[in-house]
N, C-alpha and C positions, 0 to 999 in steps of 0.2 A: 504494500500500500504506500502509496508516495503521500507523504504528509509535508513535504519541502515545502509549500508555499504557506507561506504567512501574510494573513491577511488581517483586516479590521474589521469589527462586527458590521459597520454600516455597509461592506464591501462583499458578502459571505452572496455566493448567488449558486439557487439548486443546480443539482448533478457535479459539483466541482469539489475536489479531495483536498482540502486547507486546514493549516494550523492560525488557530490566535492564540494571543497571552490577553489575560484581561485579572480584574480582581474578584475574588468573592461576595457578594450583595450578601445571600444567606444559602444556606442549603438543609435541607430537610429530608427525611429517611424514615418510612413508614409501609407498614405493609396494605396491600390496596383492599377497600371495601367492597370492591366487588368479586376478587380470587384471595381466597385465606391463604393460597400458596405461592402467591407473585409478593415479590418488596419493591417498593419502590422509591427512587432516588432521584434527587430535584436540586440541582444548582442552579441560581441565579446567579450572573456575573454580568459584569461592564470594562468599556473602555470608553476612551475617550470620544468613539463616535454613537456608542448606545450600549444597546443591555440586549439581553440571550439568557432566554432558560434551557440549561439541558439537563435531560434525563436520560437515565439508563434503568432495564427491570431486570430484578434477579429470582429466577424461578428456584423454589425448592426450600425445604425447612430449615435449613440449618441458616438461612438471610431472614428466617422470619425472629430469629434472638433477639430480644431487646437491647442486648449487649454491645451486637455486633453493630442494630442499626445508629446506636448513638456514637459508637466507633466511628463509623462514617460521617458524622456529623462533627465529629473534631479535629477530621482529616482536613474539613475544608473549614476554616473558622472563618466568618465577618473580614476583609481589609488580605487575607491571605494570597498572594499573585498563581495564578495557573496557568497552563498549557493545555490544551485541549485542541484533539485532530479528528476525523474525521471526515465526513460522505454530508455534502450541504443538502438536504434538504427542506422543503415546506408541508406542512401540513393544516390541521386546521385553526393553528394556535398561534401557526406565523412561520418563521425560518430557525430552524435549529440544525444539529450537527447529530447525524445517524449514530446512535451505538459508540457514543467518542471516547476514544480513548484522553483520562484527564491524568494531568501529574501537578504537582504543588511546586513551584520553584522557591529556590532559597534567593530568591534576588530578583530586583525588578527591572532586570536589564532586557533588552530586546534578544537577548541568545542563550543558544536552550542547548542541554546538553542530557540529551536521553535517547535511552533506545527506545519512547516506543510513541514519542509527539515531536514532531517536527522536523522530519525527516521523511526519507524513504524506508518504512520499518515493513521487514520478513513479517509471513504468516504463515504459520507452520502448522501441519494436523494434530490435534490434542485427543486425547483422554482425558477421562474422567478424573478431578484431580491433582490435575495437571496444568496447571494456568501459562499463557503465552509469555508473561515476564517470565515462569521459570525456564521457558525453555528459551527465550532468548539470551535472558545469563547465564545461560550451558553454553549456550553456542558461544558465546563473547569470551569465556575461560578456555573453552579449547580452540578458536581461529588460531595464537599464535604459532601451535604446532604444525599450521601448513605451512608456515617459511618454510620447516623441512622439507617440502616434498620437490620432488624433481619433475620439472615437464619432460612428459612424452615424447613433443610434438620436438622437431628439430630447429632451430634457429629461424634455418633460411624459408622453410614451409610459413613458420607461423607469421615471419615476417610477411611473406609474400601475399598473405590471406589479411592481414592488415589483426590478428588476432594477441588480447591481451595476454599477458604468463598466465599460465594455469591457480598460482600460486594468489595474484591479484582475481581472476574471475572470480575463485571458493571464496575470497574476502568478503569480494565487493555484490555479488549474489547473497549474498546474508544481511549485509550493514552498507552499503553505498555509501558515498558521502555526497551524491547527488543523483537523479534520471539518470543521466549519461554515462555514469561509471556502472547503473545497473544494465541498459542495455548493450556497454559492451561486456561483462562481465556477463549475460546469457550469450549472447551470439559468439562467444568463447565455448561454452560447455553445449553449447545446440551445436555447433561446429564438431567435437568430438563425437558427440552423440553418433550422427549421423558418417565422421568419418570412417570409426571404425567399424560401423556397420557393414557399410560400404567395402572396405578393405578387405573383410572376411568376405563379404560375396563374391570378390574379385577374385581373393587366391581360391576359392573354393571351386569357382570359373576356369580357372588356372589347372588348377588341378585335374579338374573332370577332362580338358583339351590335353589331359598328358596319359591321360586312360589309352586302351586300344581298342576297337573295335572289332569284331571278327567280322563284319557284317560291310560291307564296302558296295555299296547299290549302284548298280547302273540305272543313268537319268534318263534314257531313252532305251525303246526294247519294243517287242509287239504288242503287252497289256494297252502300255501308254498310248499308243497308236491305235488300238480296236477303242479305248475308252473315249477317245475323240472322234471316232468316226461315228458310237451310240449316241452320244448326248446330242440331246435333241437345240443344244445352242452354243452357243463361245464364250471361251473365260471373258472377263471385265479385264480391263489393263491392271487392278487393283490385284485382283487373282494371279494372273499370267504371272505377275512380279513375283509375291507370296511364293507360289510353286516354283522360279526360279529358285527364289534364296534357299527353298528346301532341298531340291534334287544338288544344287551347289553341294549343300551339307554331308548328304546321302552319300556322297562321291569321297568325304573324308576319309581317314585312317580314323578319326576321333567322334565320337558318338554326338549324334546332333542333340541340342537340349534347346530345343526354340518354343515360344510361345507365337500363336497366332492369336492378336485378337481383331471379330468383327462383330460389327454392329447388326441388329436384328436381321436375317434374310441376306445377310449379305455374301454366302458362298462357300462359309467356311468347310461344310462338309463335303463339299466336292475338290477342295484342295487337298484335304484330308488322303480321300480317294487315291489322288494321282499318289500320294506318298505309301500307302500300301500296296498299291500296282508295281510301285519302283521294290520293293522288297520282294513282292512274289516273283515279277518275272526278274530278279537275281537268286531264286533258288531260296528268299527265306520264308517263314511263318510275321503275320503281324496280327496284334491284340490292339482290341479299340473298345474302351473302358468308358462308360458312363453313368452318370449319379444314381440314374431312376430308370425303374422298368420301362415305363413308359417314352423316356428319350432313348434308350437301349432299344426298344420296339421298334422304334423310328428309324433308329440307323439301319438297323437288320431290316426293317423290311424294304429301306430305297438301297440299301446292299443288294438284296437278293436281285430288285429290279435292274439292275444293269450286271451283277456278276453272271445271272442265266444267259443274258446276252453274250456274254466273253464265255461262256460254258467253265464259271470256277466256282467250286463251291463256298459257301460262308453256313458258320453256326452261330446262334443266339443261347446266352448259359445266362442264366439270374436263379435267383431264389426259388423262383418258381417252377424252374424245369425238372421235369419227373424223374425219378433214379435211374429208367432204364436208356432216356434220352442221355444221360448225364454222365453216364459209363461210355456211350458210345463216341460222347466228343470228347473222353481222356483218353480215349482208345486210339481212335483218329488224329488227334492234335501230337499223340508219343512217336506216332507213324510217321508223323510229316504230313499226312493226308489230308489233313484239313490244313489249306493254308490260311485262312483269316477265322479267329473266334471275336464276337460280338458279346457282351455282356455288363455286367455290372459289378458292385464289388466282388461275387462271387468269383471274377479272375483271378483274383490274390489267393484263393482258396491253396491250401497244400497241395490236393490229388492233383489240380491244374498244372501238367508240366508241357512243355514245349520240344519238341523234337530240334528245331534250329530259331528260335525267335529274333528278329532282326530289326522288328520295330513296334513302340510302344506309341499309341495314341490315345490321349487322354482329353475328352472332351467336358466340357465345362470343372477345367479343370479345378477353380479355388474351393469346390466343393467337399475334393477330397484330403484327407489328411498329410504329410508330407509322408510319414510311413506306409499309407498304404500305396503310394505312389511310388516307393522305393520298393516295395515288395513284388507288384508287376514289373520292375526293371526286374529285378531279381533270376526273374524266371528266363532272360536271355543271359547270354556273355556281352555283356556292356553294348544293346540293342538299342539304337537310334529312337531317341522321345521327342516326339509332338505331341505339343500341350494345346489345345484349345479352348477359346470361351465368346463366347456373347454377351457375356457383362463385361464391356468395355470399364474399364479401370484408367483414373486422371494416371499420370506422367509419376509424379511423387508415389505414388504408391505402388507402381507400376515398377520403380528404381529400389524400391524399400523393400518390396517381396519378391522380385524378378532380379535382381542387380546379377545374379550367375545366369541368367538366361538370356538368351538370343531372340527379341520381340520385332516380329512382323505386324502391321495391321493389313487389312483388308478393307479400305478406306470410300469404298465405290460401290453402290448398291447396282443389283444387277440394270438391265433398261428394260423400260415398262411400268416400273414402279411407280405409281400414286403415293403424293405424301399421304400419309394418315389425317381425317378432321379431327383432330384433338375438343375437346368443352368443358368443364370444371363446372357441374350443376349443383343445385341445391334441388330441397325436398317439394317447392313447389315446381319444379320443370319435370315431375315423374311423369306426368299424362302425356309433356308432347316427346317425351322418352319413347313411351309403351308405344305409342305412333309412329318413331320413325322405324322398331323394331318390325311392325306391322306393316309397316310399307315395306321394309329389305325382306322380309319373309314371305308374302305377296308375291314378289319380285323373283324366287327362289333364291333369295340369298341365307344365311344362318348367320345365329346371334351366338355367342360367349355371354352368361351373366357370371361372374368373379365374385365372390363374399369369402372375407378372412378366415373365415370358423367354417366347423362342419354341422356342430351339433348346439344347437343354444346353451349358451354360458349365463350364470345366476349373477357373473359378478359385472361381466361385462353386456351396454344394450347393443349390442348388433346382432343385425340380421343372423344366422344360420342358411349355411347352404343348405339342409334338409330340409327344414321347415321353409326357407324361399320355394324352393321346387316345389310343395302341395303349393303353397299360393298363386303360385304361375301359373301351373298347371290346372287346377282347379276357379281358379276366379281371375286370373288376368289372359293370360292364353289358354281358354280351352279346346281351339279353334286347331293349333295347332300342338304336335310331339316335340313335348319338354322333358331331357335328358337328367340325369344327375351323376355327377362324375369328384370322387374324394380319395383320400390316401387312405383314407382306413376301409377304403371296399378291397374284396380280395384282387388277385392280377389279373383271375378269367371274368369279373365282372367291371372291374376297370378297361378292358380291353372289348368289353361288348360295348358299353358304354361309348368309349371313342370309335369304335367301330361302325356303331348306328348314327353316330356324325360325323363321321366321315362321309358315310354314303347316302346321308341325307334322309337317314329314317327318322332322325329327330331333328328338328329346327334348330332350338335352342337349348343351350345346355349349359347347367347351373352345375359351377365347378368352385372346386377354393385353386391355391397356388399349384394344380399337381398339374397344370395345364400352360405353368409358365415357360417349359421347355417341351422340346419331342412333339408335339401336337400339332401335325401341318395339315391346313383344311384351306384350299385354295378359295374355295367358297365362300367361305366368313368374311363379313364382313362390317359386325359390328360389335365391339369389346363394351361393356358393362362392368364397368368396376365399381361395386357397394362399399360404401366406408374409405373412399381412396385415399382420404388422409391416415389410413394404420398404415399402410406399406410405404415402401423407401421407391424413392424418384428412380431407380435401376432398377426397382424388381418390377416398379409400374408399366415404366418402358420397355422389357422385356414381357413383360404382359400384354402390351399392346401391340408386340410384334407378331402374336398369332396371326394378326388380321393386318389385310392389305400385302396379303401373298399371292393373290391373284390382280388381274386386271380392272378390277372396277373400285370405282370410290369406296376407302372404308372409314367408320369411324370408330374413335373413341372415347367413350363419356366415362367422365369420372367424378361420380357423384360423392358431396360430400358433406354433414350434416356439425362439422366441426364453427366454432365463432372463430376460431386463432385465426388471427394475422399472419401466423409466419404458416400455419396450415395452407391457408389461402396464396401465399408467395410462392410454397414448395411445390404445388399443385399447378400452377399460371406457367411453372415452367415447360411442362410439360406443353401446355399449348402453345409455347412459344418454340420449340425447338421438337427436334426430330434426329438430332445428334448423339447418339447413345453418349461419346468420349465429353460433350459440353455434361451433359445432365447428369454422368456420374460427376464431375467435377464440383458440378451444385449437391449433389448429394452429397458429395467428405464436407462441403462447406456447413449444410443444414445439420448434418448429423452427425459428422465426426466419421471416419476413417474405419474406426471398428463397426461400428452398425453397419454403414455400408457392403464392409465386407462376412458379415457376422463373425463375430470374437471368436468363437469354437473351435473354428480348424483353419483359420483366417493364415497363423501365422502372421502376424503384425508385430513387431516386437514392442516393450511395453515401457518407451521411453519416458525419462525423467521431465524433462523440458520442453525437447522439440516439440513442435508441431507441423503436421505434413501439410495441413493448410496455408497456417502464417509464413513458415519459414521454406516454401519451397527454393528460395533463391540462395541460401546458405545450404542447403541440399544439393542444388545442383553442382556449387564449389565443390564441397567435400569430394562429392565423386568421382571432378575433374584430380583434386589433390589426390584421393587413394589413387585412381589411374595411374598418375603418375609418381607413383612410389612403386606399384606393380611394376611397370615399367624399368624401371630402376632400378630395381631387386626383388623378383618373386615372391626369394624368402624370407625378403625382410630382415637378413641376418646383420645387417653394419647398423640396424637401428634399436638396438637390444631393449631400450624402454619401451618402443613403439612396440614391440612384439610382444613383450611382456601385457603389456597395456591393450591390446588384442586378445590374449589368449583368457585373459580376465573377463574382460566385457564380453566375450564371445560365450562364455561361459554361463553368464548371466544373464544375461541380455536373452538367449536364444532356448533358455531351462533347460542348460545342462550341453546343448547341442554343440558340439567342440569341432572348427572346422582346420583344426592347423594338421 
């Protein structure tokens, strides 16, 4: 909290963080007549431009002592000089000072010598017990022992980077002696943060290019050649590029570790394609791993569609596949006979081995764990991985979980494509909603309705997908087949379910999120999202990419019953943009970094300071500095602090995860 300015009571103006010195009028300490368990505490003071009451409450019995509260009332006597800091606000009584922190000075000079009024003073997380002076006179008796510490960082780097000593940042990030000695004493430890982040992604990069490959693909062959003569169109120039950089890879001695990311419909699994084409016809086996049955379905079944054309076989393995199916593709995959398996976690399974595996691909990939993603490598001798996703991810985050991977985009939607009509409703636009639903189903077009839950919640009011589908179906569209499609139906009735809209036996079909990937229905062409302010601006957008995968106008309404302002912002975005890499951007902004990505198998590591919002321009430094220290020396051995100082954070920073 910056309490550096000092100002005069006639000068104090709301939203602004100021110190004054003034005297004591009187002060009074009583506990309130309407909570027997609140105390409350009442200084009046003046200066020479006016007068200021402030208060402070103290919840809890042991402030309700009679002892304690005339204690307080001796702390400030009649004529005694204080300092008080604080957050200026107004209320109904006039202008006073938030929650202020007050001290008593011994002298009625204009200069103040404290930790915790008039200044830039640390605030640090408490327990119970634990009061903020005591821990800032902890901290104040141990600073002098970081003289001892030795910087990391080397002379000439830190010079170069315009960065404080180490030894001044931990000071002056505690106790500053003004603004500017705090923000450069963070953009010191945000600099680290992120350097050695970085560093270790790089040697770990490093490392993985010094692996060997058994598997070394030819870029061109007769698959490649039959699979461009099937497809019924031509890569985008976005594409074409993408599948250069990979078959480049393929060609290695060193195993390819790239990520592709593209925005809704934009191709990615037909580039996918060409990279397990370049494996088979070089004699290997490839595995193509996805979240959900349902996106696994998807692939296997536009697989099957063009491998019968090439006459190669592909197999589908999930959870759901029968024991006697299940034998037969361990049987065939140990042969070598099956050259592509389709599935879901169940690849990682033990009995799952591979006769020659050559390549891994991994779609949507931040879904999965980084373990279980090492453990389908596993199954080859250091097999070429493609990673894939559709949830475009900003640039910083991109560098923070990706820094040892090699990232392509697919930046160009195919031609043909209709933007989406985006609209942001409320509860009275339902009627000319059901209307326009009515006219695209009219029309033979089909509807998506989307609600967060499946089954109604006591704690939360929203809709239900179960209970929405009887009222559709029953009282708003009876005219028309209303589907219901959820995670917790088994696989063969989740698979009926998409399969009766697919082919148009049911109009509309009330789904929760199990619809946000895997789900292609050229036909659709209107999204229904109930409650759009619970989901995040990325899962919306990839929500809305079911639709407008054919040729006709599609829309998407996104109703929402929330008053927020910033609900209302997060939502507009969407109708302003059509950019999946802009709107994940506003989402790390709106949400923060980890929701966007969900915390759980996000892998985000769990920094002190940075921020991947505020600070991506110190982000991008560091990584050009690790670069070049990579550069310089791999193994980091002429910088013996610097490594030391890496194997530490790496340790920490990553829960244990040791990359040296």
């Amino acid at each position: 909290m910056d309490y550096a300015r000092q100002v005069s009571i006639r000068d104090l103006e709301p939203g602004e963080t100021v110190t004054l010195i003034a005297t004591v009028k009187r002060c009074n300490c009583f506990s309130s007549p309407r909570n027997s368990k609140l105390t409350i505490f009442e200084l009046v003071v003046k200066d020479h431009s006016g007068q200021l009451k402030l208060g402070r409450f103290f919840p809890g019995a042991r402030f309700q002592h009679p002892a304690w509260q005339q204690q307080q009332k001796r702390m400030y006597p009649p004529g005694a000089v204080i300092a008080a800091s604080g957050l200026v606000k107004r209320d109904k009584y006039g202008v006073t000072l938030e929650n202020p922190q007050i001290e008593v000075l011994d002298h009625s000079q204009a200069s103040i010598d404290s930790l915790q009024v008039g200044r830039v003073v640390p605030v640090y997380p408490l327990t119970d017990g634990v009061g903020a002076d005591v821990v800032r006179k902890a901290v104040v008796a141990a600073l002098p022992a970081v003289g001892q510490l030795q910087d990391s960082l080397p002379d000439a780097l830190r010079e170069k980077q315009g960065l404080v000593m180490i030894q001044e940042a931990i000071a002056h990030i505690h106790f500053p002696p003004h603004s500017e000695a705090l923000a450069a004493a963070r953009r010191r430890l945000v600099f680290d943060e992120f350097f050695y982040l970085q560093l270790g992604l790089l040697k770990r990069r490093m490392a993985q290019r010094q692996q060997q490959t058994s598997a070394t693909l030819a870029p061109t062959g007769h698959l490649i050649d039959q699979f461009h003569e099937v497809l019924p169109f031509q890569f985008t120039g976005a594409q074409q590029r993408v599948i250069n950089d990979i078959l480049n890879d393929l060609q290695q001695p060193t195993p390819m570790n790239r990520l592709v990311q593209g925005d809704v419909g934009s191709g990615k699994t037909v580039v996918g394609v060409v990279a397990i084409l370049a494996a088979i016809q070089s004699g290997y086996q490839a595995a193509l791993m996805a979240p959900t049955e349902v996106l696994a379905e998807q692939h296997y079944r536009k697989l099957v569609e063009w491998f019968n054309l090439m006459h190669l076989s592909v197999e589908l393995l999930t959870g759901s596949t029968k024991a006697s199916k299940r034998k037969k593709i361990h049987a065939e995959l140990l042969s070598g006979e099956l050259p592509l398996l389709v599935g879901t976690h169940a690849l990682i399974e033990d009995p799952v081995k591979f006769q020659k595996l050559g390549l891994v691909v991994i779609d949507e990939q931040h879904r999965f764990g980084v373990q279980q993603r090492a453990r389908l490598q596993q199954k080859g001798d250091f097999p070429h991985v493609l990673t894939m996703t559709a949830t475009p991810i900003p640039r910083t985050l991109a560098l923070t979980l990706h820094g040892d991977l090699d990232v392509s985009q697919i930046d160009e939607l195919p031609p043909g494509r209709q933007a989406i009509k985006t609209t942001v409703l409320g509860g009275r636009d339902r009627p000319d909603t059901y209307d326009l639903i009515r006219r695209q189903v009219a029309q033979g077009r089909q509807v998506y309705i989307v609600l967060p839950l499946v089954e109604e919640s006591e704690k939360l009011d929203l809709k239900s997908a179960t209970e929405e589908y009887k009222h559709l179906q029953e009282s708003v569209f009876p005219d028309f087949n209303v589907g219901l499609l959820h995670g917790r139906m088994s696989s063969a009735d989740k698979e009926k379910a998409i399969n009766q809209f697919r082919h148009n036996q049911t109009q509309i079909i009330v789904s929760t999120t199990v619809i946000e990937v895997g789900v292609d229905v050229p036909n659709a062409t209107v999204m229904l999202i109930e409650h759009a302010e619970r989901f995040g601006l990325s899962q919306l957008h990839q929500l809305r990419g079911r639709v407008g995968r054919g040729a006709d106008q599609s829309f998407c309404l996104l109703m929402s019953s929330s008053k927020s302002e910033t609900a209302k912002q997060r939502l507009k975005v969407l109708e302003q943009s059509q950019d999946g890499f802009f709107i994940s951007e506003m989402d790390m902004r709106f949400r923060g970094p980890g929701e966007v990505l969900g915390t759980r198998q996000s892998g985000l590591p769990d920094f002190a300071l940075a921020s991947l919002v505020e600070d991506q321009e110190v982000l991008e430094l560091a990584r050009a500095a690790a670069q070049k220290v990579i550069e310089i020396d791999p193994t980091i051995e002429r910088w013996a602090l610097m490594k030391a100082e890496l194997e530490y954070r790496y340790q920490r920073l990553m829960g244990g995860t040791v990359l040296m």
